[in-house]
Structure formats: C-alpha cells, structure tokens
C-alpha positions, 0 to 999 in steps of 0.5 A, spaced: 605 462 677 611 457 680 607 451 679 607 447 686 611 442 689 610 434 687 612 429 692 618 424 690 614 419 691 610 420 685 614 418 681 618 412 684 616 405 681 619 401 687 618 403 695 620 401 701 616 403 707 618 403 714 612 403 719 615 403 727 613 399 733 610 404 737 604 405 731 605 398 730 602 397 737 598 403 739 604 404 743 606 398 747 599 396 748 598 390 743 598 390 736 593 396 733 590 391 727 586 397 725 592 401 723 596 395 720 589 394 716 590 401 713 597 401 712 594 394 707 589 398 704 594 404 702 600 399 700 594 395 696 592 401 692 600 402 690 600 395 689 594 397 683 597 403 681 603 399 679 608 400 685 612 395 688 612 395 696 617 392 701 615 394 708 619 394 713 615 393 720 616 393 727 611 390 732 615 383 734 618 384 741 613 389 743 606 383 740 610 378 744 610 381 750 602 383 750 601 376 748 605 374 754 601 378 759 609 381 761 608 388 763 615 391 762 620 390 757 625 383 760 633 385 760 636 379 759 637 377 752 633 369 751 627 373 755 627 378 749 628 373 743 622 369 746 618 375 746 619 376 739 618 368 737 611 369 740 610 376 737 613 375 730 607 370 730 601 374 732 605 380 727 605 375 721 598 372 722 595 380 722 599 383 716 597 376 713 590 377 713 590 384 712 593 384 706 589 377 704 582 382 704 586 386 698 587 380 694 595 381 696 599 375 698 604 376 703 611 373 705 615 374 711 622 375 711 627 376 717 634 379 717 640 380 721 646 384 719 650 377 718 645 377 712 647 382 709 654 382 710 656 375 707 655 377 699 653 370 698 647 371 703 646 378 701 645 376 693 640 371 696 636 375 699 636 380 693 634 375 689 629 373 692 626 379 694 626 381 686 622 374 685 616 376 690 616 382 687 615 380 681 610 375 683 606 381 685 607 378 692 608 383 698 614 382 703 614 384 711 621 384 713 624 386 720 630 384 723 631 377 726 630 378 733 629 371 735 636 370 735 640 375 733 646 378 738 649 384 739 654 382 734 649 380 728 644 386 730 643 391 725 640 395 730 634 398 729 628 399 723 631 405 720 638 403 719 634 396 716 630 401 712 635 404 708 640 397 707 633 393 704 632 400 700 639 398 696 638 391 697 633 391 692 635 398 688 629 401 691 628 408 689 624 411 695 624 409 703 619 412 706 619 412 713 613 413 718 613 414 724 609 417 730 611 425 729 610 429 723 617 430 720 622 433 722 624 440 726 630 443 728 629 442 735 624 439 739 617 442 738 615 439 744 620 444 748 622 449 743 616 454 740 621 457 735 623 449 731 623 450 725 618 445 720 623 442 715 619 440 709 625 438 705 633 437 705 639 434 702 640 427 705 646 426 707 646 434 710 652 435 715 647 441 717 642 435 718 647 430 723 649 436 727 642 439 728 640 432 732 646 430 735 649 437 737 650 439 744 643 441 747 638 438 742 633 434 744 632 432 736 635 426 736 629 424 741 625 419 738 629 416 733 630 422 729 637 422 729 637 415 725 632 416 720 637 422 718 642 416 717 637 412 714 637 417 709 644 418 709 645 410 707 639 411 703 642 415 698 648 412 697 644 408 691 640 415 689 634 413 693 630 419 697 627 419 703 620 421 706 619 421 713 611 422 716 606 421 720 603 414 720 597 417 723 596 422 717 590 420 714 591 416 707 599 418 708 601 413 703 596 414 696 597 421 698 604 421 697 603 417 691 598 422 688 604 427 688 601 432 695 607 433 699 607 431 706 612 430 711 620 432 710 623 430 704 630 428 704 632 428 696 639 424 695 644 428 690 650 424 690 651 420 685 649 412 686 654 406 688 654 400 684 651 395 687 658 391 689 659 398 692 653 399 695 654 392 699 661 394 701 658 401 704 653 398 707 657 394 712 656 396 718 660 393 723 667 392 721 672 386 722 678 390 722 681 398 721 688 400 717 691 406 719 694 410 714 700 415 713 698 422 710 700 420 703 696 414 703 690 417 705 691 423 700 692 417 694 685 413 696 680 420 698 682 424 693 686 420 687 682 414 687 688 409 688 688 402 691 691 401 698 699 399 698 701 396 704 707 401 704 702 407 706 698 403 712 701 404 719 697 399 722 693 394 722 688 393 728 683 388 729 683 381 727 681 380 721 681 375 715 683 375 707 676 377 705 674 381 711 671 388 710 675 393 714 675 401 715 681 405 713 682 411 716 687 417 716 692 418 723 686 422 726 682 416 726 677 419 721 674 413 717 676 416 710 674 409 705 672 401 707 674 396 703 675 387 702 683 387 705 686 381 700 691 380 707 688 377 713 691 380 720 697 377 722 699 377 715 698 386 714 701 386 719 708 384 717 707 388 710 707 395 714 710 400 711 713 396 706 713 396 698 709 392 693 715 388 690 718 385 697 711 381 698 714 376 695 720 375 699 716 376 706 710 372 705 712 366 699 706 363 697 701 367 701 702 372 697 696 373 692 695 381 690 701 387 691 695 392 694 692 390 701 685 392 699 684 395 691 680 400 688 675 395 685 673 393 692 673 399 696 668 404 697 669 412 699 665 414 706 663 420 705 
C-alpha cells in the first residue's frame, strides 16, 4: 500500500513563514495579540525541534491606523508612512512579548527593495540575518513602510517572502493567509474550483489560471503568492500556502501532515550571486536585442556583445541591473551592464575589437554584460 504523502516542510531545517496583515489584525480591526500569540507558540516549538524561522509579518500600517483612531485608509503617502511608524511600534512590542513568554528573543528588521538591490547592503542584511540565526534569535521582518517610495517599494509581503527566503538560503516560504489554498477558480463564485493540493511552482499553467481572462483567482492576493513561489524556487525553496486560521498549522506541517497547496521548486538552484541578480525587481534600463544575440545569451549561454544589442533604453549606469529582451520585448536575461547609457548607446551594433577606438580610455570590457553576471528569466 502507497504510504501517504509528507509535507515538504518536515524536512526543511531553515523556514521562512510569511503571515498577512488581514490576520495580523483580525481584518483591519487592530492587531489580533491571540493569534500573534499562537503563531509565537508554534514558531517556538519549530524553534525546539531544531528549526530556524524568519518571519515575514504584515500589520504595520493597518496597527497605526487602529492606533490613530483613523477610520479609512489615508491616500496620500506621509499620511500613510505616519500610520506605519506608529504601528510598526505596537507590531514589535506585541511579537516581542509574544515571543518572550517562549523563552525567544526576537530582532526587528525593516527592508526596502533598495536593500536589497545594492549588493553591498544586500551582503549585510544576509549576514546579519545568519548571525541572529545563529544566535537562536527569531527575526520579524517587513517592509519599511515609514519611508519607503514607489520607486524603493518591493511591494507586497509575498514578494518580500520569497527574496528573505534567497537571502538566507531558505529551504521552504510557507505562506499563510486567510484562505485554505489555492483553487482553480474563485470557491466563493464557481462550485466546481478545483482544490490544488500540490504543483510545480513556476507552472505556466498556475500563472495563466490567476491572471487569465475572466478569473477571479487572482482576488486576494493570490496571483502574488503563485509569483512569490516562483521567486522562491529559484534557490530550490519550496513553497506551502495555508490558512493561518488552521489550528496549529505550523507544527502540523513540521510533523509531515499535508495542509494547504504545496508548490514544489524543480528547477535547478542559482548561485547566490544569481539569485541577487534574479531578484531585481526594478531595473535601470533594458537592452533590446537582434535574433542572433538572443539565441547565443538563451540558448548558448554567451555573454552579451555589443554588436547584437539594437538598443538601449533607459539610463543607466556601469554597474546597473538591466533586462535583455528580444525584438518582441520579451525579457529572455538581466544582467550588470559594464557600459553606462550614454556610452552602450554609441557601441550599437559594433563589434568588440573597435570599443577601443570609440570609447578610448573608457573602454573597460569587450562585452556589454558577461556571462559571469548575467541571469536567464525563465
């Protein structure tokens, strides 16, 4: 007789568990201190059967506004960023003294896309994250709401999720929210949504179900869990999405029970290096090219030359992140271009042996991006 299934979660040793904001604070109403309470007791028993946990928590914006006495959501950005400053201060006290009657320390950390961008910062914040881990110390990150902007956001906890779950080589984001999974359609809408128990993350199949024409999937968040699975897998982390209103949701996943919609990663894992460059999500810059380019940096695994490159859109700088696409505008690689702007655009089309000759002294590389430093979009 087959024997049953096992979570995925049983065997990892390193987990990243994102909870969302409307069961951070009991939809909207304020911060819910019974369930942080019970999400600290299960962490802490993770924590004692040899598990290390991040966790990725909502709450801030949603606490401040409960703490202000605002009834509805303010639109205009220092209103917004206000509200978070004020509740990030009730969302850490209450982790904090949650965490404490376990026995566990905890350590705040709040991030912005820039954070992770910048490869310096991004070392930093991976070495400190190993260090508290090391130290048995329980970290609680989410994004800087205080003074983040649209062009530093990383957007939403998901996406969030997935990149702390490269940044400290993770081998599982577990992702709970306020449904029970994933479906093929909206349950509320359609009687006949199909249950997913598991899946590949990544699955074309899984992308077009939540944002084709007509689907409602995609309500409630769960067209970015699907791509937070997808990010996710590209350093071989799986994913597992649940309700956080399961009882004891996570040591039942940890003893092996199967809960929820596991989204298994089958690709091979990047290098970290990789991962970084993977995981920018916004580029400086793009560099269209011709058919042959194309074909030698998808399928040959060659570094970019100037003579293929069409054009270069943007501006950029030497150093910068930016996305190669093909004639379509189909994103085929991203990369850290050797040329800034100004400077690609004056190689177009050329061949490698007259950068010299055009650029003089500023010619530094024979390639506009290398191999060594470039990353495949899948």
């Amino acid at each position: 007789m087959a024997s049953a299934p096992v979570s995925v979660i049983a065997s990892a040793d390193r987990l990243v568990v994102k909870v969302g904001s409307s069961l951070v604070t009991n939809e909207g109403r304020g911060l819910d201190l019974t369930a942080l309470g019970n999400w600290a007791r299960q962490i802490a028993a993770l924590h004692a059967a040899g598990k290390q946990v991040v966790l990725v928590s909502s709450g801030a914006i949603a606490e401040g506004l409960a703490r202000l006495g605002w009834l509805q959501r303010p639109k205009v950005m220092h209103e917004l960023q206000a509200a978070a400053a004020v509740g990030q201060m009730g969302l850490a006290q209450a982790y904090e003294a949650a965490f404490a009657r376990h026995g566990l320390r905890t350590a705040q950390i709040l991030l912005t896309h820039e954070d992770l961008a910048d490869r310096t910062r991004y070392l930093n914040a991976r070495s400190t994250l190993f260090e508290l881990l090391r130290l048995g110390v329980v970290p609680i990150i989410n994004e800087n709401d205080t003074v983040v902007t649209d062009e530093i956001r990383v957007g939403d906890n998901d996406t969030l999720g997935a990149l702390v779950t490269h940044l400290i080589d993770a081998d599982a984001l577990i992702i709970l929210t306020d449904q029970r999974g994933l479906y093929s359609a909206d349950p509320r809408k359609n009687p006949d949504a199909r249950f997913i128990s598991h899946a590949e993350a990544g699955s074309p199949e899984l992308e077009a179900m939540a944002g084709g024409a007509g689907s409602n999937v995609g309500t409630g968040g769960m067209l970015t869990k699907i791509l937070a699975a997808k990010r996710a897998a590209h350093s071989g982390a799986h994913t597992l999405i649940a309700s956080g209103r399961e009882n004891d949701v996570l040591i039942r996943l940890a003893s092996g029970e199967c809960i929820g919609t596991e989204l298994h990663a089958s690709a091979q894992s990047l290098s970290s290096r990789k991962q970084w460059l993977a995981d920018h999500l916004r580029l400086r810059g793009r560099l269209v090219l011709d058919r042959g380019a194309a074909r030698a940096v998808e399928q040959e695994g060659k570094s970019l030359l100037p003579i293929g490159v069409i054009r270069a859109q943007g501006e950029f700088e030497r150093g910068d992140a930016v996305a190669c696409v093909d004639e379509s505008g189909r994103e085929i690689a991203r990369g850290l271009v050797n040329y800034n702007a100004s400077d690609a655009r004056r190689l177009l089309r050329q061949p490698s042996s007259r950068i010299a000759d055009i650029l003089g002294e500023e010619a530094t590389s024979p390639e506009l991006i290398h191999r060594d430093n470039m990353v495949l979009v899948n």
